[in-house]
N, C-alpha and C positions, 0 to 999 in steps of 0.2 A: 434486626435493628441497625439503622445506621451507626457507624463508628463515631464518637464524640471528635472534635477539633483538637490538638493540644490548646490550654491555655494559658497561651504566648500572644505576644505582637508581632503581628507580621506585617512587613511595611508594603503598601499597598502594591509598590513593583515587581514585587517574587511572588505575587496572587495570582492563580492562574495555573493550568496543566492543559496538556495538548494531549492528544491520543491520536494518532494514525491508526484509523483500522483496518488492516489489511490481507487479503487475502492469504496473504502467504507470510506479511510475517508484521506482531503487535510493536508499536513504539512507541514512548511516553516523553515527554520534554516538559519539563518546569526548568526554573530559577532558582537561583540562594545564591546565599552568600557571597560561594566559591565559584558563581557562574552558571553555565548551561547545563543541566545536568538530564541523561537522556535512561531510558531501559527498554531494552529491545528484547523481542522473545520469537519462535517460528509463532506461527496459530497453525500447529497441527498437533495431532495425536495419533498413538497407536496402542490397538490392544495386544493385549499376552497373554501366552499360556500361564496360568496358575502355579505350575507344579516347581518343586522344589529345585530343577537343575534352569529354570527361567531365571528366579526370583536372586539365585546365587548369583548367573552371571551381571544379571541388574546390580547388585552388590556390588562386583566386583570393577564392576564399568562406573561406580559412583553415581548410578541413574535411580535418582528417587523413584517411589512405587506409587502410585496414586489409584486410586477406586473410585470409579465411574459408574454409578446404577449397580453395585455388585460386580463391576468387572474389572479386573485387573488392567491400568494401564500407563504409561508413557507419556508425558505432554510437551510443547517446547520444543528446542533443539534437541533434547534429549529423546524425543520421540525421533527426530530425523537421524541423530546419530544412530541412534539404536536398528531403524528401517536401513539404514545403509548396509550397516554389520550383516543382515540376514537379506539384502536386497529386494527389501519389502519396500511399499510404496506407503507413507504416512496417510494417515485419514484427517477430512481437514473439515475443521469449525464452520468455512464459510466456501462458497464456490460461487464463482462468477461473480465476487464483487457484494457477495451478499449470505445471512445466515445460508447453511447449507440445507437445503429440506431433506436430502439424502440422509442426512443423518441423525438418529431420534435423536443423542445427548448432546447435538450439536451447543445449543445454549448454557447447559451445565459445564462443556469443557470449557467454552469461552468465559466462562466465569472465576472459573479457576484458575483460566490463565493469566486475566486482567487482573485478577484480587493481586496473584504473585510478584506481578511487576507494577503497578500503580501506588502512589503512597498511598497516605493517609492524610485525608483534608487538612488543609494548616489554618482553615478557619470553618466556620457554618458555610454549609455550601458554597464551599470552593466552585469554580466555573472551571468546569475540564468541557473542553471545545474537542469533539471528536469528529473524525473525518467521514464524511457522506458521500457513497457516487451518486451521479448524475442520471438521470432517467437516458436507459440507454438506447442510442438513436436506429439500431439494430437487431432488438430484441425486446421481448414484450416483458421481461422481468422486469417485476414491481418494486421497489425500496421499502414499501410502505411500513413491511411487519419488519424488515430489517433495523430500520430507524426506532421504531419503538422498541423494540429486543436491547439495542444498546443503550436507549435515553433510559429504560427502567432498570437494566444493570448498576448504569453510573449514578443513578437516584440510589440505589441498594446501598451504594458504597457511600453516598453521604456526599455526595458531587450534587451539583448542580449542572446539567448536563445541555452544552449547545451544538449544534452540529454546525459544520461551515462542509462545502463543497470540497473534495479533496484537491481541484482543479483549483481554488479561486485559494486552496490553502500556498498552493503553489508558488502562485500569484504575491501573494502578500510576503513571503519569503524572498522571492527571487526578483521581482522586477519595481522595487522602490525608487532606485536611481532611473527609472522608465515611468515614475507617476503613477505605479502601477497601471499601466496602457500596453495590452498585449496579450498574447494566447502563452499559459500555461499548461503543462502537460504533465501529466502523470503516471508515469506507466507500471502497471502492477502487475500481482503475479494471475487475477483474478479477469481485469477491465483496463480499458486507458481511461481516464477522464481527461475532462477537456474544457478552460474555462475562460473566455474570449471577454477581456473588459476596456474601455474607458476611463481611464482618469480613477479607477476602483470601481467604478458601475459595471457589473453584470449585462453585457450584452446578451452572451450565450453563457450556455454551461451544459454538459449533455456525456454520455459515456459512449463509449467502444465496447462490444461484448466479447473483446481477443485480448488474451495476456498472453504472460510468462507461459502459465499452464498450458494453452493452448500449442505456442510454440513449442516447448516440452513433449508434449504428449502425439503430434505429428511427423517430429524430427527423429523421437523412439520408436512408433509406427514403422517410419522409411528406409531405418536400416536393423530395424527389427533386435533393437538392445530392449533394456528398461528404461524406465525413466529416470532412477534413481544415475545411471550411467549417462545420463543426458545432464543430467543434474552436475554432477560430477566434473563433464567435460568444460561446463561454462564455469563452474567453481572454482576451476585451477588455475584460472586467466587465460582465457582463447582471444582471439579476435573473429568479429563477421567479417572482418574483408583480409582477412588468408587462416583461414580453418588449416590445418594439419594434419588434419586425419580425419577417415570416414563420420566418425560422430559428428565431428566439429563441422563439416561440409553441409549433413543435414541440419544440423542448427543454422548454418549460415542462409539458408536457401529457406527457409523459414521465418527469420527475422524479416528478410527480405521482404517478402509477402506480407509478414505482419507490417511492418513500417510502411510498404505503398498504402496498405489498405487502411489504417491509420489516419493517414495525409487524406489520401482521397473521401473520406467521411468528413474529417474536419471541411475539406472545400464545400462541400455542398453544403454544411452549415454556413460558411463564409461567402459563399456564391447568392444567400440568398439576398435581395437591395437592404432589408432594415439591417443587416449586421454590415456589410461591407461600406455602407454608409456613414460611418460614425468614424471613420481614420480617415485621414486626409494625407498621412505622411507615414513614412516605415516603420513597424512596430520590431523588438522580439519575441522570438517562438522559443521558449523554455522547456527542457524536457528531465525531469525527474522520475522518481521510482526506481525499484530495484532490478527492474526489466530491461531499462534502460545504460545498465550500467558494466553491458557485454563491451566487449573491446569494440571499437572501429563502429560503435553504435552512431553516433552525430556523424561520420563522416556518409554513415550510409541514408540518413535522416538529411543531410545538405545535397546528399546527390541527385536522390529521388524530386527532392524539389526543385531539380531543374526541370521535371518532366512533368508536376502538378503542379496546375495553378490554386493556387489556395483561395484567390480572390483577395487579397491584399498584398500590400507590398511589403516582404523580411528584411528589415534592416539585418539580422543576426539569427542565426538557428543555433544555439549555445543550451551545453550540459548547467544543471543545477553548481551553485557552489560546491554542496554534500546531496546530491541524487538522493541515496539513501534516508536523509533525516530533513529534509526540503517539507515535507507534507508535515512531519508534527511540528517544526518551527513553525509553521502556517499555521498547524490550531493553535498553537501557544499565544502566538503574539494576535489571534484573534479572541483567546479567553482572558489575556492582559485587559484588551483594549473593551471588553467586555466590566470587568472589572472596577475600570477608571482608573 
């Protein structure tokens, strides 16, 4: 049964929750009183052994115990701390941008973990606007079951559930003083989305099927660490354009790659007449998400675009105000405007 509303008055401007969902890690944005108020959490988990010298150190580390289908396990950052400590790799709710099919409790963890960090409606179906990637221009995964997985969650909880584009979430956050007119960028640990508009009009909107993980999981490949140790290396504060050491060298050389190929998908979207048609003059190109927020990321994102033509002309290729919290400001202020 849905959770009842408090009942209070809530004044129509603090109506409204945002949800970023994203591969690699959950955020929540509402309003009050006191201003923007945000919760952030990983979306992973990991299971454990049962037995009594587990369950002590889980104790001793303050890592809540949780039970999945009967099985002992971890959720949250607390799963990734916990994965670090024994250099284990987290298991994750969702992959590539979408439920994970690899894993049967994929929906039960995610449930768990949205319940833990999302309120409690402040009215009858509150409008929580969650974030959707785009049909990816790369791959033939579908959204389909994805989108219904989260719309019947946030029904569960007694939300009223919209989805906005994670790209055009971007958009609405970052480029107002632009008329919202311009290509927003998303970079996650899962996908890029990618959301090309008009004055607010939806030209394009379409995903990348390369993230964080991808890069992650190539650059641990090539000098043969973990991933957790790749994880680690960008955690600490590196930069792509002067890595320090062997790890950081194959992260670099891998962004790399990720970011041409990136650019080069979006052109061919931008190359084709109906989208390049509709600017007449320099737009920005916005780049948010948590992928994007390696060191010396936009200087290597302005370089490459001297060697791809995107098919429009960039007045600006500029980071997010907050990278990080750009996509649930985006569902936020699209479940306000939902609201009235």
């Amino acid at each position: 049964m849905a959770p009842k509303p408090p009942a209070i008055d809530i004044p129509n401007k603090f109506v409204g929750v945002g949800l970023d969902v994203g591969t690699s890690n959950l955020v929540a944005a509402r309003v009050t009183e006191k201003g923007e108020e945000s919760t952030v959490s990983k979306n992973a988990f990991l299971y454990v052994r049962e037995d009594d010298t587990t369950k002590e150190l889980l104790t001793r580390m303050n890592i809540p115990q949780q039970m999945v289908n009967g099985k002992l396990c971890v959720v949250g950052k607390n799963a990734y701390d916990f994965s670090n400590y024994f250099d284990r790799r987290t298991q994750r709710s969702m992959n590539i941008g979408v439920i994970n099919p690899l894993e049967r409790e994929a929906i039960h963890v995610i449930n768990l973990i949205v319940s833990k960090m999302l309120w409690k409606p402040r009215v009858a179906n509150e409008v929580c606007s969650f974030s959707l990637p785009g049909q990816p221009v790369d791959s033939a995964i579908d959204i389909t079951y994805h989108r219904n997985v989260i719309e019947t969650m946030l029904s569960c909880f007694g939300f009223e559930p919209l989805p906005i584009n994670e790209a055009f979430a971007v958009v609405l956050s970052e480029l107002k003083d632009q008329k919202f007119t311009g290509v927003g960028v998303s970079c996650g640990g899962g996908m890029v989305n990618v959301c090309i508009t008009y004055t607010s009009v939806v030209i394009a909107e379409f995903s990348i099927a390369r993230g964080g993980d991808w890069i992650d999981q190539r650059a641990a490949n090539a000098v043969d660490v973990s991933v957790n140790k790749i994880l680690l290396a960008k955690e600490k504060g590196m930069s792509i354009v002067g890595p320090e050491s062997r790890e950081e060298e194959s992260i670099a050389i891998y962004y790399r790659q990720y970011i041409r190929y990136s650019l080069e998908q979006i052109a061919k979207v931008l190359h084709t007449p109906d989208t390049a048609a509709q600017f007449d003059g320099a737009v920005d190109i916005v780049f948010a998400g948590g992928s994007s927020m390696v060191g010396g990321f936009i200087d290597v994102v302005r370089k490459e675009l001297r060697s791809v033509d995107l098919g429009i002309k960039i007045n600006e290729a500029r980071m997010a105000a907050d990278p990080f919290l750009s996509v649930s400001r985006g569902c936020l202020l699209n479940a306000q405007m939902a609201s009235g």
